[in-house]
mmCIF file of the C-alpha atoms, coordinates in Angstrom:
data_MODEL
# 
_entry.id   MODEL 
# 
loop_
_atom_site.group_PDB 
_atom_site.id 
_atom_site.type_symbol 
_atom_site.label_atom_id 
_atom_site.label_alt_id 
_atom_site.label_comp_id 
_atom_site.label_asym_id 
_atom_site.label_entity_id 
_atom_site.label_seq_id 
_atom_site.pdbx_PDB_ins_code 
_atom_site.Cartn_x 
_atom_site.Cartn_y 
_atom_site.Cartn_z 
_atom_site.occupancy 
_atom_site.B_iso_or_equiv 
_atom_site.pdbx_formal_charge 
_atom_site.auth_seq_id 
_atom_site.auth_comp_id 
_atom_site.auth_asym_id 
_atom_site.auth_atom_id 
_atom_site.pdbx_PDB_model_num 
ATOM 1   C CA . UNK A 1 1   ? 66.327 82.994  116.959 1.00 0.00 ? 1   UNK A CA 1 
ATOM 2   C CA . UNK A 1 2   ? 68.211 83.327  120.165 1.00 0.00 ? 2   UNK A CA 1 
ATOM 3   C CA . UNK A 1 3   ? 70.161 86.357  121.224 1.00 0.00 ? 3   UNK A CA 1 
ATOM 4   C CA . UNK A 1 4   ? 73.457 87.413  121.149 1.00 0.00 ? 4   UNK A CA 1 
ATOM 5   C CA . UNK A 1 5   ? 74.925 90.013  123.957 1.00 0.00 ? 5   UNK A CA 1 
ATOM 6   C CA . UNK A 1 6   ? 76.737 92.726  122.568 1.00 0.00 ? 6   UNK A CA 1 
ATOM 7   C CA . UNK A 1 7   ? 78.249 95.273  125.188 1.00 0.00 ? 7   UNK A CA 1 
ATOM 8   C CA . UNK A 1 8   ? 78.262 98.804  123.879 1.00 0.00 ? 8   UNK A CA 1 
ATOM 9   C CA . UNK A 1 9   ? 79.981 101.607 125.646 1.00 0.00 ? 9   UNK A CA 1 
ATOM 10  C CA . UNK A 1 10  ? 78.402 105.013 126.040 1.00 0.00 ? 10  UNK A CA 1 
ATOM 11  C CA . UNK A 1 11  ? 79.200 108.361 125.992 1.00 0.00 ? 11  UNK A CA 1 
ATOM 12  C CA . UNK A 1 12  ? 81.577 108.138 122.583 1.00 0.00 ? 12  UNK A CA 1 
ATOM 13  C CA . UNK A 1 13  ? 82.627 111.729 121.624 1.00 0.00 ? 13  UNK A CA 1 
ATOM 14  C CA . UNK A 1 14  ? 81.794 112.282 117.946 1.00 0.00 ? 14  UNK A CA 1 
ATOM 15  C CA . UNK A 1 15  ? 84.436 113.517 115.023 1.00 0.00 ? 15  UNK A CA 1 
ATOM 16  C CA . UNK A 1 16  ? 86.983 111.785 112.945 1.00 0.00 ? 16  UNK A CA 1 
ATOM 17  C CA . UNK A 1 17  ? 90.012 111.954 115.052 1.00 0.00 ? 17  UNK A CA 1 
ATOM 18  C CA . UNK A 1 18  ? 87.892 110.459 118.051 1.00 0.00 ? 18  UNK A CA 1 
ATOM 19  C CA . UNK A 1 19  ? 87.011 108.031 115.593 1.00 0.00 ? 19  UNK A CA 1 
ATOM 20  C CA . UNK A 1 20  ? 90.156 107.182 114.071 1.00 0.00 ? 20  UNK A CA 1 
ATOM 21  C CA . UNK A 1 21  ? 91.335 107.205 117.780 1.00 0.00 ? 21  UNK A CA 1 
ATOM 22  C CA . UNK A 1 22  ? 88.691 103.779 118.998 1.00 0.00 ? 22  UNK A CA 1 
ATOM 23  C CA . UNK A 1 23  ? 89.486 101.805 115.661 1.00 0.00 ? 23  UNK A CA 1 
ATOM 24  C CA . UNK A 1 24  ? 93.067 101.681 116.690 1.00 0.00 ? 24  UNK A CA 1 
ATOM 25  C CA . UNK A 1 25  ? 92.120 99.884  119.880 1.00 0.00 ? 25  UNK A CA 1 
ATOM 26  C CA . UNK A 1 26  ? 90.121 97.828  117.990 1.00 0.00 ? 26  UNK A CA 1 
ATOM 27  C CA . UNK A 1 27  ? 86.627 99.692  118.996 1.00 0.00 ? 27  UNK A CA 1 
ATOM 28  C CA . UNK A 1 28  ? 84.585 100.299 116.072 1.00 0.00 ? 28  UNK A CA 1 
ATOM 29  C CA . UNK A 1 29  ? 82.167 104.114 116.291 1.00 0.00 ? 29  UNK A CA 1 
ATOM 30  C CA . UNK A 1 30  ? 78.270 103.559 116.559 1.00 0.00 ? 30  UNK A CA 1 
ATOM 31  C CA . UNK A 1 31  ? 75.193 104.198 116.361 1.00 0.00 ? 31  UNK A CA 1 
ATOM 32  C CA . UNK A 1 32  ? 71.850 103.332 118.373 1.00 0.00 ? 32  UNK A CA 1 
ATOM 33  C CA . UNK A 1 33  ? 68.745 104.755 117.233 1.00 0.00 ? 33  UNK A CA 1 
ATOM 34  C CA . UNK A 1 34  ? 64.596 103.247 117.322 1.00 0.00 ? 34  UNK A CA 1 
ATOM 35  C CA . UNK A 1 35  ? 61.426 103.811 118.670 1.00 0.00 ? 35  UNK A CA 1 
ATOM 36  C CA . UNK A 1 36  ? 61.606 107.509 119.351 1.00 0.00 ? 36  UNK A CA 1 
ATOM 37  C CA . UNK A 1 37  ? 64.837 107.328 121.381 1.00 0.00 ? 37  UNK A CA 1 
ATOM 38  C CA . UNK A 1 38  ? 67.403 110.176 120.723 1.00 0.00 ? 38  UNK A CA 1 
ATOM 39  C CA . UNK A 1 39  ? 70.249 108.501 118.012 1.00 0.00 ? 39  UNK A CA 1 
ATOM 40  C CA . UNK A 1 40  ? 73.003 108.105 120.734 1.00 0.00 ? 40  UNK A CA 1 
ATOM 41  C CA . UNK A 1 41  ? 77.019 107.602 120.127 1.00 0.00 ? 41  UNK A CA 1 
ATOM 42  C CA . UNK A 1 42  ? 78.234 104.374 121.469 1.00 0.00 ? 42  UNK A CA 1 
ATOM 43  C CA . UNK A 1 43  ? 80.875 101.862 120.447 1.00 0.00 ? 43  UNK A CA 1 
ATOM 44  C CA . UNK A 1 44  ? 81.513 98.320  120.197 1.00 0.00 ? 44  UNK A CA 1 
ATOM 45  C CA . UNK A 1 45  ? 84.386 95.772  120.389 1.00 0.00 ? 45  UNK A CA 1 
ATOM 46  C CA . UNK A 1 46  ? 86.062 94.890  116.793 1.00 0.00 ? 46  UNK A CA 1 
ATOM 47  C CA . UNK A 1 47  ? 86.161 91.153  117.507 1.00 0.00 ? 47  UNK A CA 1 
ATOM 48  C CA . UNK A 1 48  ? 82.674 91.143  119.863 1.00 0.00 ? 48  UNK A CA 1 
ATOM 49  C CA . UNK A 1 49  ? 80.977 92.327  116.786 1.00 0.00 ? 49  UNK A CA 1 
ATOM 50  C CA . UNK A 1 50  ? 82.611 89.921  114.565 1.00 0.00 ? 50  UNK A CA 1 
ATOM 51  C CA . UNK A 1 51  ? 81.994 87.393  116.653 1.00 0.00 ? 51  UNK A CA 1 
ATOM 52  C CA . UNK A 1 52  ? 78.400 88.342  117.180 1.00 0.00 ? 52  UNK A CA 1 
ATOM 53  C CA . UNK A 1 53  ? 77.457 88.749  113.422 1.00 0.00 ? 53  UNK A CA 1 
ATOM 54  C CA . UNK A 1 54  ? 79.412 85.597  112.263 1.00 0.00 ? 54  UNK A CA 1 
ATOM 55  C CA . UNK A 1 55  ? 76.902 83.054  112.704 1.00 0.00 ? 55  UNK A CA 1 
ATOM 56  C CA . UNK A 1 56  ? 74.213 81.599  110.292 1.00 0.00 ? 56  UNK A CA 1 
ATOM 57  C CA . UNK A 1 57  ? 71.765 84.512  110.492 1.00 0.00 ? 57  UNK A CA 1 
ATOM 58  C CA . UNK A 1 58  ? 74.683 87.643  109.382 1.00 0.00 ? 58  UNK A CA 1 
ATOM 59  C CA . UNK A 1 59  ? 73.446 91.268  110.182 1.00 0.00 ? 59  UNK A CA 1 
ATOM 60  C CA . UNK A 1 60  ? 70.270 89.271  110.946 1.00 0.00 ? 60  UNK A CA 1 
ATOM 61  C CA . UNK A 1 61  ? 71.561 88.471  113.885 1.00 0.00 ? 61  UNK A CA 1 
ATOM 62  C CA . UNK A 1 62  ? 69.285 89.306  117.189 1.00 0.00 ? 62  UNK A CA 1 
ATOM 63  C CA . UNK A 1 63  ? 71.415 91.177  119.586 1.00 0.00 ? 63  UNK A CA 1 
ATOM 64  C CA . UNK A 1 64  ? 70.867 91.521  123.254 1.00 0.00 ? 64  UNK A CA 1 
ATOM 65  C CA . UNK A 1 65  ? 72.895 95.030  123.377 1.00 0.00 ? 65  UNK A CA 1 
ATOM 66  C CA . UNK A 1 66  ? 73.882 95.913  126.922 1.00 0.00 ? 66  UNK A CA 1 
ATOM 67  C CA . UNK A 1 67  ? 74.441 100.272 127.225 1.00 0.00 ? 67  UNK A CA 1 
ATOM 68  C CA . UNK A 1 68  ? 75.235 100.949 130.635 1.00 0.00 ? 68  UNK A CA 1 
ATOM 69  C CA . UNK A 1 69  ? 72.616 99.587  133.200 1.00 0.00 ? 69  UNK A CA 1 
ATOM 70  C CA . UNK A 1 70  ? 69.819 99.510  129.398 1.00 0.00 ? 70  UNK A CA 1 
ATOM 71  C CA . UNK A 1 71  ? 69.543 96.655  127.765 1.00 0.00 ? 71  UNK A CA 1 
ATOM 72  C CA . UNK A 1 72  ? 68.160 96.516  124.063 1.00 0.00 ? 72  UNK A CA 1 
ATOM 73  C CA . UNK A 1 73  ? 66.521 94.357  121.610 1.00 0.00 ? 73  UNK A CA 1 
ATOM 74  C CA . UNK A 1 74  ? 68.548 95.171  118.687 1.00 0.00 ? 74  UNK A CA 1 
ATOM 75  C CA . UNK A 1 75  ? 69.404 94.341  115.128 1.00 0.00 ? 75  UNK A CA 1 
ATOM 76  C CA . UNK A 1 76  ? 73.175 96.030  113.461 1.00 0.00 ? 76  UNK A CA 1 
ATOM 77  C CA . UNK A 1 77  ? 72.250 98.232  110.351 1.00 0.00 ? 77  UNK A CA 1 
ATOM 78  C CA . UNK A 1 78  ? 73.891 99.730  108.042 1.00 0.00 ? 78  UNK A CA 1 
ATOM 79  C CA . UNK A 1 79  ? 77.699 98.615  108.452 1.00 0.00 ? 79  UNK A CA 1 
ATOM 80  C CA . UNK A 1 80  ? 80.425 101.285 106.804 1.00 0.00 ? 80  UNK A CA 1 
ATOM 81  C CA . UNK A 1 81  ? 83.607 98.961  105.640 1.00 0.00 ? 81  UNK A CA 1 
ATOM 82  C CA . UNK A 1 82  ? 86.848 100.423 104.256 1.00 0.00 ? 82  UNK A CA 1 
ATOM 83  C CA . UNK A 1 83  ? 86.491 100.399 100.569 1.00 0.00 ? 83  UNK A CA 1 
ATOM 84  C CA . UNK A 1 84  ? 90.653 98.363  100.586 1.00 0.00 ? 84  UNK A CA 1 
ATOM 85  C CA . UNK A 1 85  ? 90.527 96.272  103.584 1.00 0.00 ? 85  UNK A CA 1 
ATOM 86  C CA . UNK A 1 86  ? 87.286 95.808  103.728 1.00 0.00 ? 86  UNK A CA 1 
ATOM 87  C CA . UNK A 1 87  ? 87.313 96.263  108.111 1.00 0.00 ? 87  UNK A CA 1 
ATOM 88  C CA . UNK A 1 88  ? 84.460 97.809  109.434 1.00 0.00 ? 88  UNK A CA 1 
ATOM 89  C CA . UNK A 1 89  ? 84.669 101.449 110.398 1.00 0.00 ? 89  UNK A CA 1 
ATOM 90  C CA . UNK A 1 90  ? 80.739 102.213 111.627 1.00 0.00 ? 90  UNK A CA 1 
ATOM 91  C CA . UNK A 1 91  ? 77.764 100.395 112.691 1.00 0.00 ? 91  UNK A CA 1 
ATOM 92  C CA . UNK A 1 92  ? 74.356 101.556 113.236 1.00 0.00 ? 92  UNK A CA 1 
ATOM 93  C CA . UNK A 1 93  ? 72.147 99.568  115.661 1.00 0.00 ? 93  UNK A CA 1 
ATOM 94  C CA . UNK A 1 94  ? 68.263 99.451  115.354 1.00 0.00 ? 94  UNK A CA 1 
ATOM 95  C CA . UNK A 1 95  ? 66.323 99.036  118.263 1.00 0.00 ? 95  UNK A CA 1 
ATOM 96  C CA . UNK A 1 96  ? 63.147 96.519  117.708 1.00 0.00 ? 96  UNK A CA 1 
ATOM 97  C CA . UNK A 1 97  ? 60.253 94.748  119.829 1.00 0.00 ? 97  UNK A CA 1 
ATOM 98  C CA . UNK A 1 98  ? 59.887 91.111  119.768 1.00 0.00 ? 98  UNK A CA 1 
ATOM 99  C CA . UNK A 1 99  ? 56.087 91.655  118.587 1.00 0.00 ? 99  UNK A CA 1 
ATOM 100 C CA . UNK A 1 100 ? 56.593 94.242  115.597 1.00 0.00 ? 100 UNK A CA 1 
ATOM 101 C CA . UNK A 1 101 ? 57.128 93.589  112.220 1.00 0.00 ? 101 UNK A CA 1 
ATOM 102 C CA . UNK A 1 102 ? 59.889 94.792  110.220 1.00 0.00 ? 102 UNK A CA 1 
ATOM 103 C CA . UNK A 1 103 ? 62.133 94.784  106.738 1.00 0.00 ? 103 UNK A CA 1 
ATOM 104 C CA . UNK A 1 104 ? 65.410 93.042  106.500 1.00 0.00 ? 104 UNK A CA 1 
ATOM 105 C CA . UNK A 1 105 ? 67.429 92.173  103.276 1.00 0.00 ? 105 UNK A CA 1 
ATOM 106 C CA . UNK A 1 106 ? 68.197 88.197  103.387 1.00 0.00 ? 106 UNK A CA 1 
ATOM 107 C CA . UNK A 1 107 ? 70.577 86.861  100.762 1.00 0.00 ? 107 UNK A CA 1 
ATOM 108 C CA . UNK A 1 108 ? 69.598 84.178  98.218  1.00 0.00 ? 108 UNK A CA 1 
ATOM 109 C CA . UNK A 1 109 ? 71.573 81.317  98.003  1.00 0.00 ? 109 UNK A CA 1 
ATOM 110 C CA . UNK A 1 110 ? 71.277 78.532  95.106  1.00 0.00 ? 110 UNK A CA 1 
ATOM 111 C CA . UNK A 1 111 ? 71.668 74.985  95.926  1.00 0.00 ? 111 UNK A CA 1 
ATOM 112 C CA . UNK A 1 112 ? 71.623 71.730  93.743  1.00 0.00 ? 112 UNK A CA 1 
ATOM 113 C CA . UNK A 1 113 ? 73.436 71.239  90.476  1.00 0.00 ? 113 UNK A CA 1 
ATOM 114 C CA . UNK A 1 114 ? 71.231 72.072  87.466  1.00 0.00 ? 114 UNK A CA 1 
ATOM 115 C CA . UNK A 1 115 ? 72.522 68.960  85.362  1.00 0.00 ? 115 UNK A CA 1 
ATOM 116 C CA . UNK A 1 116 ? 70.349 69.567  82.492  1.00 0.00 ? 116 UNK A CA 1 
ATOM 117 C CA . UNK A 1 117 ? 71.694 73.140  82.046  1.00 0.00 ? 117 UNK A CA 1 
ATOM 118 C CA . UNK A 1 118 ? 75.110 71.789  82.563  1.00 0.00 ? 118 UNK A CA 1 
ATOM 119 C CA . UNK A 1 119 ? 74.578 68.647  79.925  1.00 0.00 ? 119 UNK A CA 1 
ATOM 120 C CA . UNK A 1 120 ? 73.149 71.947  76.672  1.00 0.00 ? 120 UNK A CA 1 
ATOM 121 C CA . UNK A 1 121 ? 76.517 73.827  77.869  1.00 0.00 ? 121 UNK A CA 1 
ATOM 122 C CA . UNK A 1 122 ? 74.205 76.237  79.713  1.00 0.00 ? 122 UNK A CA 1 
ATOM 123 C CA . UNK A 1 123 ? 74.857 78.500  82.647  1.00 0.00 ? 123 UNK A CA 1 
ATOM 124 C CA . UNK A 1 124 ? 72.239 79.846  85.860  1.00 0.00 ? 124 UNK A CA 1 
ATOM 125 C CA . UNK A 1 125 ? 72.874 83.246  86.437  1.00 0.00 ? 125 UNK A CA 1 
ATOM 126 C CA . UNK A 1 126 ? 71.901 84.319  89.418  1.00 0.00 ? 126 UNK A CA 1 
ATOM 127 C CA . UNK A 1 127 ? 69.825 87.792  88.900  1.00 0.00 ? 127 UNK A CA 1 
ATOM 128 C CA . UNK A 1 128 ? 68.462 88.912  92.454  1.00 0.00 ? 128 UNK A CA 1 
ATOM 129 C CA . UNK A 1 129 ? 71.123 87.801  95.446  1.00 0.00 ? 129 UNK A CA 1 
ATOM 130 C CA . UNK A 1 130 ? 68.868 89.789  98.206  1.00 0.00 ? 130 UNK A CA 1 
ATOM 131 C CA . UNK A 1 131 ? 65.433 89.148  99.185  1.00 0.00 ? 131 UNK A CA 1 
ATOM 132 C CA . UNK A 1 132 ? 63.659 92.263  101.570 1.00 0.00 ? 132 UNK A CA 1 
ATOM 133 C CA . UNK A 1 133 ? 61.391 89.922  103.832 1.00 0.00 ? 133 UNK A CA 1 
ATOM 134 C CA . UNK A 1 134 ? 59.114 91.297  106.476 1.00 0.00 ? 134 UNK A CA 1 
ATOM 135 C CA . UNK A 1 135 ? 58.853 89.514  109.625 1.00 0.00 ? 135 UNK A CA 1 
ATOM 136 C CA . UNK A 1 136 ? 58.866 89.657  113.471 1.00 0.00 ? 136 UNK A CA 1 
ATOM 137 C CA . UNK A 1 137 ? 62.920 89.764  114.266 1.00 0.00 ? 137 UNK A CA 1 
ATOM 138 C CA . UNK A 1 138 ? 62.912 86.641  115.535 1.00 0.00 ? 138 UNK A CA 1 
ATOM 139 C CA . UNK A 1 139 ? 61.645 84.850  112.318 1.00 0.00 ? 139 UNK A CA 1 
ATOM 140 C CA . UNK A 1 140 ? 63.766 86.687  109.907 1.00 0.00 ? 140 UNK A CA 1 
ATOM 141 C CA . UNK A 1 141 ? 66.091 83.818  108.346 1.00 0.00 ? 141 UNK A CA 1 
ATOM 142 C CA . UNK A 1 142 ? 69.651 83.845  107.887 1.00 0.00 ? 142 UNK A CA 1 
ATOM 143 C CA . UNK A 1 143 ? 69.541 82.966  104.427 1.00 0.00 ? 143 UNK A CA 1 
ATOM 144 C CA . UNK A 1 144 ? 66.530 81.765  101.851 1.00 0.00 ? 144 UNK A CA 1 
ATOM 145 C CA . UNK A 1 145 ? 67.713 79.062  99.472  1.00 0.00 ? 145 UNK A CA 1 
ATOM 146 C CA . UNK A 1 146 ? 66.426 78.617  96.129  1.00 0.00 ? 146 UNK A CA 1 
ATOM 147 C CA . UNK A 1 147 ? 66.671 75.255  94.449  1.00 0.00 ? 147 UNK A CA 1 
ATOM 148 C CA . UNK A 1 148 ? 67.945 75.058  90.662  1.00 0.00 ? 148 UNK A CA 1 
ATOM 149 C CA . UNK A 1 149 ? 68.339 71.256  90.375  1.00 0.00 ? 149 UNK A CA 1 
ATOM 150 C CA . UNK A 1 150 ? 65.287 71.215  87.915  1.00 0.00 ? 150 UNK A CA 1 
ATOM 151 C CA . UNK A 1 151 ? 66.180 73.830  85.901  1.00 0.00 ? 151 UNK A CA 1 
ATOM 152 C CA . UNK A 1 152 ? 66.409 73.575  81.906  1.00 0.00 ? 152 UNK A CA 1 
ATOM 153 C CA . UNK A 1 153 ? 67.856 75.952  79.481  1.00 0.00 ? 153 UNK A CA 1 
ATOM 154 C CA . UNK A 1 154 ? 64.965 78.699  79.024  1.00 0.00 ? 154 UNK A CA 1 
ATOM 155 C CA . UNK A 1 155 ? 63.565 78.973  82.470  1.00 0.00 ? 155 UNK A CA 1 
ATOM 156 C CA . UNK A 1 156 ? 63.729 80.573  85.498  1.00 0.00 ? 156 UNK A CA 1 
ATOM 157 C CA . UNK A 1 157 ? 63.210 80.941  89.088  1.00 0.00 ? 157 UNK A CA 1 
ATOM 158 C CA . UNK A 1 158 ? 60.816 83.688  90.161  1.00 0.00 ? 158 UNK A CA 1 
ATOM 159 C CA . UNK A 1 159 ? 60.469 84.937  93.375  1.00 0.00 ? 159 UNK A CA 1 
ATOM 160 C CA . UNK A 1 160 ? 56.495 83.853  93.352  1.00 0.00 ? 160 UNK A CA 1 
ATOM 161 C CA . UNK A 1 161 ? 58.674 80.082  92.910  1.00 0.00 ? 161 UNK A CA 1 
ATOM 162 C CA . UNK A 1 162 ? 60.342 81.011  96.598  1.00 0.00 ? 162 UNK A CA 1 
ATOM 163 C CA . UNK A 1 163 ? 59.478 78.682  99.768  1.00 0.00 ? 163 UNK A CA 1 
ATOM 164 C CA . UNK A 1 164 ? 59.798 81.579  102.483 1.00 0.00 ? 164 UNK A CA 1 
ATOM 165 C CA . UNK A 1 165 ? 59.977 80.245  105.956 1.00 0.00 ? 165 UNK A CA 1 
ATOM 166 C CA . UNK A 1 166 ? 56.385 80.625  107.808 1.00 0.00 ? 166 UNK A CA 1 
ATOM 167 C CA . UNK A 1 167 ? 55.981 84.221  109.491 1.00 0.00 ? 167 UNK A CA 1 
ATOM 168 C CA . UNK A 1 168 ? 57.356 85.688  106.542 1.00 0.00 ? 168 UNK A CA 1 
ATOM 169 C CA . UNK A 1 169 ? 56.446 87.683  103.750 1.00 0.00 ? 169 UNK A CA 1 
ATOM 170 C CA . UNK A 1 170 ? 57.570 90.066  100.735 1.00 0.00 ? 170 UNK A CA 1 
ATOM 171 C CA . UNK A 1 171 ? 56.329 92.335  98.901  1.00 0.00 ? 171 UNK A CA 1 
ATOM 172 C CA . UNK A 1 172 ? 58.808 92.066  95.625  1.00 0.00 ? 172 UNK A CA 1 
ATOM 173 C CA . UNK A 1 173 ? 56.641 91.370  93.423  1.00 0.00 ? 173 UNK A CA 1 
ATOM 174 C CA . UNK A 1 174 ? 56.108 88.038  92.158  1.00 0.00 ? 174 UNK A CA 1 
ATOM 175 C CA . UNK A 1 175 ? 57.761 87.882  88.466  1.00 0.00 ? 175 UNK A CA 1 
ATOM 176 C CA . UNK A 1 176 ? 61.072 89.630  89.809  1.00 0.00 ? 176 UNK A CA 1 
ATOM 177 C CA . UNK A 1 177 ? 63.750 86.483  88.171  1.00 0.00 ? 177 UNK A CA 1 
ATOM 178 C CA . UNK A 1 178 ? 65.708 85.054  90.968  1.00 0.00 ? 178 UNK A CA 1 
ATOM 179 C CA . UNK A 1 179 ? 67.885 83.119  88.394  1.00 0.00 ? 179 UNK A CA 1 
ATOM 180 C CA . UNK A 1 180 ? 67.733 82.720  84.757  1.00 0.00 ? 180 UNK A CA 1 
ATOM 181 C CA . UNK A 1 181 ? 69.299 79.127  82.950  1.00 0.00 ? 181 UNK A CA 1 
ATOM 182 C CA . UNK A 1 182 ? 70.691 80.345  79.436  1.00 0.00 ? 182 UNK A CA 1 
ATOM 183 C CA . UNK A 1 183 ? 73.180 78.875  76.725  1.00 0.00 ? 183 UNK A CA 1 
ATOM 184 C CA . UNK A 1 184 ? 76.565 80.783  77.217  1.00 0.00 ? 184 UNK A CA 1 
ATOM 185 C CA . UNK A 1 185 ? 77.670 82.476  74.201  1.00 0.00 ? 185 UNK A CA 1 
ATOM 186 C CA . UNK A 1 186 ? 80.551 80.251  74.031  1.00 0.00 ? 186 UNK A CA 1 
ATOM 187 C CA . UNK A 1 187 ? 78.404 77.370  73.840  1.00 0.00 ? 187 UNK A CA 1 
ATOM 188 C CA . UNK A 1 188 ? 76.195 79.771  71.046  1.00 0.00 ? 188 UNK A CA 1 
ATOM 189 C CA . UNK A 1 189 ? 79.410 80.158  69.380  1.00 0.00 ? 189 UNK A CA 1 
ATOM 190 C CA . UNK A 1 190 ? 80.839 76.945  69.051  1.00 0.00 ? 190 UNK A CA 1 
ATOM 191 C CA . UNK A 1 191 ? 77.461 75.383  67.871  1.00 0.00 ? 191 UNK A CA 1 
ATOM 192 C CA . UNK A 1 192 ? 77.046 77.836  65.051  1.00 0.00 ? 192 UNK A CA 1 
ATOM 193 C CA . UNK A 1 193 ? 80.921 77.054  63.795  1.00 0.00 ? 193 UNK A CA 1 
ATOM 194 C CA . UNK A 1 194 ? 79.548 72.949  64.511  1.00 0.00 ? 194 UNK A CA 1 
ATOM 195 C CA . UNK A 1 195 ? 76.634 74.151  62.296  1.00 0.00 ? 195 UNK A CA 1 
ATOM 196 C CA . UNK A 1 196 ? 79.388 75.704  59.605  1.00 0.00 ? 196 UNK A CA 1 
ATOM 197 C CA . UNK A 1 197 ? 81.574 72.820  59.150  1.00 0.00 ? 197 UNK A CA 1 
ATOM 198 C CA . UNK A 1 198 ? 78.911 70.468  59.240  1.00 0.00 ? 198 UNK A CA 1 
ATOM 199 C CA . UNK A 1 199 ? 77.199 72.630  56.138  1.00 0.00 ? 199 UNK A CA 1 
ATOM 200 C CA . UNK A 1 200 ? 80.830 72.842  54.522  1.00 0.00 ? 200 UNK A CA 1 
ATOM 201 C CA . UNK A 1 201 ? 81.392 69.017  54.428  1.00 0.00 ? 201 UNK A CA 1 
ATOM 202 C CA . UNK A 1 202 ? 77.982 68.254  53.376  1.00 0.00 ? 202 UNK A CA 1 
ATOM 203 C CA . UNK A 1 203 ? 78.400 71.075  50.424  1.00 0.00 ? 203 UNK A CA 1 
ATOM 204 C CA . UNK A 1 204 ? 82.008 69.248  49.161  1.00 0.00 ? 204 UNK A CA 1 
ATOM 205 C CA . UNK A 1 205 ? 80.313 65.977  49.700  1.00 0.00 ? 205 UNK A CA 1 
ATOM 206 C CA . UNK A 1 206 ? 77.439 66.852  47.118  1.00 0.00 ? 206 UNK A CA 1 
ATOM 207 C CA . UNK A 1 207 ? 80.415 68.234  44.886  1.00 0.00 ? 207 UNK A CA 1 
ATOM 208 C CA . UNK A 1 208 ? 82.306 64.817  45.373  1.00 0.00 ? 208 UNK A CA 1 
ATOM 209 C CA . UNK A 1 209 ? 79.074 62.832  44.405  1.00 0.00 ? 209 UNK A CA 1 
ATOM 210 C CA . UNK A 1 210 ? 78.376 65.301  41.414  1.00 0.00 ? 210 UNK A CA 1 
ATOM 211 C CA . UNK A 1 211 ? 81.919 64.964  39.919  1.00 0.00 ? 211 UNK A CA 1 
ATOM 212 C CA . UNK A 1 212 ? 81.853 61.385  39.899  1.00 0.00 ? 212 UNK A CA 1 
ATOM 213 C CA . UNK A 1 213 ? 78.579 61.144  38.458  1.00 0.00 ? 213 UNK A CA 1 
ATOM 214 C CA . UNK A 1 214 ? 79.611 63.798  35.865  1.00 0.00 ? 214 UNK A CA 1 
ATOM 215 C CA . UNK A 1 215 ? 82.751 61.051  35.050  1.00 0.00 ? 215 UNK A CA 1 
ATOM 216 C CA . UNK A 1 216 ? 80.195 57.945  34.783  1.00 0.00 ? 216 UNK A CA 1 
ATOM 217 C CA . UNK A 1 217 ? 78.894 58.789  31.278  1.00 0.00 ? 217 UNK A CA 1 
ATOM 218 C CA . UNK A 1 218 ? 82.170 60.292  29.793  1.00 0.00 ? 218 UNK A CA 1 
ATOM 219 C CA . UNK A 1 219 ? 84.175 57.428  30.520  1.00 0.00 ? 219 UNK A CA 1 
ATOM 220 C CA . UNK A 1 220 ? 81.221 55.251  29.034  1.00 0.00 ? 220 UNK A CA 1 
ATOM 221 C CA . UNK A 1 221 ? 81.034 57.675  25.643  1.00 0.00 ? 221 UNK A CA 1 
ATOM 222 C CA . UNK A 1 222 ? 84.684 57.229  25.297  1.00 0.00 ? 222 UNK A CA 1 
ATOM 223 C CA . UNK A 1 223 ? 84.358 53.133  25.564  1.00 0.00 ? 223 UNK A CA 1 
ATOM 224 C CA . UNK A 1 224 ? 81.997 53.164  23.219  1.00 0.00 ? 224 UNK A CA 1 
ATOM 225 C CA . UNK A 1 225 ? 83.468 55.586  20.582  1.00 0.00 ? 225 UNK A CA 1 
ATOM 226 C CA . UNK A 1 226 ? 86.513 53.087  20.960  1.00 0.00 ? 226 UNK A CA 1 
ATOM 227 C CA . UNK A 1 227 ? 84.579 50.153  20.097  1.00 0.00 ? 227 UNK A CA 1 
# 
């Protein structure tokens, strides 16, 4: 995975008005901490940081942060968002080697159409939408996907079932259901009132059948008292 350069800016004083202060000129408060090194205050461009986390790989993103005349291997942790507008209002950066293994959270995405849950009225439900992986930083993927196309009503996806990308590993255990394929209750319901109607037109049909057999031998006794 190759780098992004980030430009940080040190020396941020600390405290909610200062803070307040840099998100109105579009600088968002931070954080850079790792490897023994003293947590230190920095802060970041709004649109650099959008621009730097908006490809394929997210907050996976390898950064190249630039502090000063320091340069860091570093991955953004930790992102505070308004809980309205959703911006974000702090970052924490994590300073990592290229050789050392570490834990990341990688999201789960389904792809393919799971026609034979579709064709019993089924739905997948997807049960576990982050992955923690452990990897070197530049093997951590963007993204795992998990394949539903062969799914039938009943089963599931486990993440023993995942493909993960070589270099990396998990330690979720095995059984931990990725996505389930059940009958919606909907579907549950509208088969059962199927089931009902069905039952109640057999039931008059059998009443239909006994009736006119019940008129067979009366109309005959009648003939015959006649004749």
């Amino acid at each position: 995975m190759a780098e992004v350069t980030l430009v940080a800016e040190p020396g941020r004083a600390t405290g909610s008005a200062e803070s307040r202060r840099l998100r109105a000129a579009g600088r968002i408060p931070a954080v850079v901490y790792g490897h023994g090194a003293d947590a230190r205050s920095v802060s970041v461009d709004g649109r650099d940081l959008r621009h730097a986390l908006s490809g394929g790989a997210g907050l996976n993103q390898l950064l190249s942060l630039h502090i000063g005349s320091e340069t860091h291997l570093a991955l953004a942790r930790a992102l505070q968002r308004h809980p309205v507008r959703h911006t974000v209002l702090h970052v924490d950066f994590q300073i990592v080697r290229r050789d050392e293994v570490i834990s990341a959270e990688v999201p789960l995405v389904l792809t393919g159409d799971a026609k034979a849950v579709e064709q019993e009225r089924g739905l997948v439900e997807q049960q576990l939408n982050f992955l923690t992986v452990k990897a070197t930083p530049d093997k951590i993927p963007g993204n795992i996907e998990v394949d539903i196309s062969g799914l039938t009503v009943g089963e599931g996806i486990r993440v023993g079932d995942l493909k993960l990308p070589a270099g990396v590993t998990t330690e979720v255990g095995p059984e931990e259901i990725v996505a389930l394929a059940a009958v919606t209750r909907a579907a549950v319901e509208e088969e059962a009132a199927e089931a009902e109607a069905a039952e109640g037109e057999a039931a008059a049909a059998e009443q239909g059948e006994a009736a006119s057999a019940g008129e067979g031998p009366q109309a005959e006794a009648s003939q015959s008292e006649e004749g």
